[in-house]
N, C-alpha and C positions, 0 to 999 in steps of 0.2 A: 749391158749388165755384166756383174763381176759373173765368174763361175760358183763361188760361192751361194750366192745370191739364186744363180741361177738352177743350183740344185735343189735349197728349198724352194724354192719358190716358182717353179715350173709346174705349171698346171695340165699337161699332160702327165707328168709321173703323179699328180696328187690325189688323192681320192677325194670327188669333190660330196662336200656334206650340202644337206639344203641349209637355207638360213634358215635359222632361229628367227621367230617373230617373238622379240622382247616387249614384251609391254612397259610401258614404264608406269609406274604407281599412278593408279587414277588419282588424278587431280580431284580435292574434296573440293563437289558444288557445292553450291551456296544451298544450307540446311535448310531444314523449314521453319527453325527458331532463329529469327538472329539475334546476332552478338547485343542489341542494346536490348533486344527484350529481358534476357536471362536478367540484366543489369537491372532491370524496372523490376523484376521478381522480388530479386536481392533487397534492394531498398524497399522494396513495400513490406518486406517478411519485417526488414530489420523498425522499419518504422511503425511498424502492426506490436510488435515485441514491446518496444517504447511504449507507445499511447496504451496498449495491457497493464504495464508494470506501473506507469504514472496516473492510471486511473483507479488502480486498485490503493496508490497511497490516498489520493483524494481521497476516496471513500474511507479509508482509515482516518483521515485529519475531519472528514466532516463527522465521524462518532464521536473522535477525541474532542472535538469544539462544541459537540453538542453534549457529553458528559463534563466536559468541564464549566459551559453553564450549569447544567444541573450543577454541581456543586457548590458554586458559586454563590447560589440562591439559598441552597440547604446551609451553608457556611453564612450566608445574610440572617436566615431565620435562628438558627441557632446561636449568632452573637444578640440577636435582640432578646431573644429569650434569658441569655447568660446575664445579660445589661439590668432586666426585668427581676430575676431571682438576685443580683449583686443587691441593688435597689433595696429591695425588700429584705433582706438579710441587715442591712445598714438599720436601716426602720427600725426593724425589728429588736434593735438591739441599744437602739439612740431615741427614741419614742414612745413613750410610756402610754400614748392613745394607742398606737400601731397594736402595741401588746395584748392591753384590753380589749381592742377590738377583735384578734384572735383568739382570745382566751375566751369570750364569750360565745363563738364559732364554734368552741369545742365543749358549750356547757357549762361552763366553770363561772363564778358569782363572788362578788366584793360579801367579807363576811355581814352580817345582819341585812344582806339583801334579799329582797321576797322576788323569784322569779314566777312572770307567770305563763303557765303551763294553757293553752289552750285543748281546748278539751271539744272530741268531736262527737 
């Protein structure tokens, strides 16, 4: 050895230290979740989320489909109605039996006519 060398590094002049027991970072075991469960979590929340949000439209599209029969039918009755009072407005207005026959409905008599009054 050089002299140099031999000045540090002579272990009769050195004060000797004990070793240091370095640990080195525990190595992480194996958890007690593993890595594919968290992943089965993930996907079930995220597929849980979905079938929540697509059942709650269904149930909106089954009111919507069941209001818009309703109306459907109300909009069927109301055109037959509207068909029924056209009709009869035509009648009424082109028919001179249609008249008379109202017009007796309400009373009313061809002049020199004897109505008779039943009497109880």
């Amino acid at each position: 050895m050089s002299k140099v060398v031999a000045t540090y590094w002579n272990n009769s002049q050195t004060i000797s230290t004990p070793a240091r027991n370095y640990r080195k970072p525990a190595r992480r075991t194996e958890s007690s979740t593993p890595h594919w469960f968290l992943f089965v979590v993930v996907v079930s929340i995220t597929f849980l989320l979905c079938l929540a949000i697509n059942f709650r439209a269904l149930s909106e599209m089954n009111a919507e489909a069941t209001q818009n029969i309703q109306l459907n039918a109300e909009f069927e009755k109301l055109s037959g109605e509207n068909l029924a009072l056209q009709e009869e407005v035509h009648n009424l207005k082109n028919d001179s039996k249609a008249i008379e026959r109202e017009a007796r409905k309400i009373g009313m008599s061809r002049p020199n006519e004897k109505i008779l009054v039943p009497t109880n």
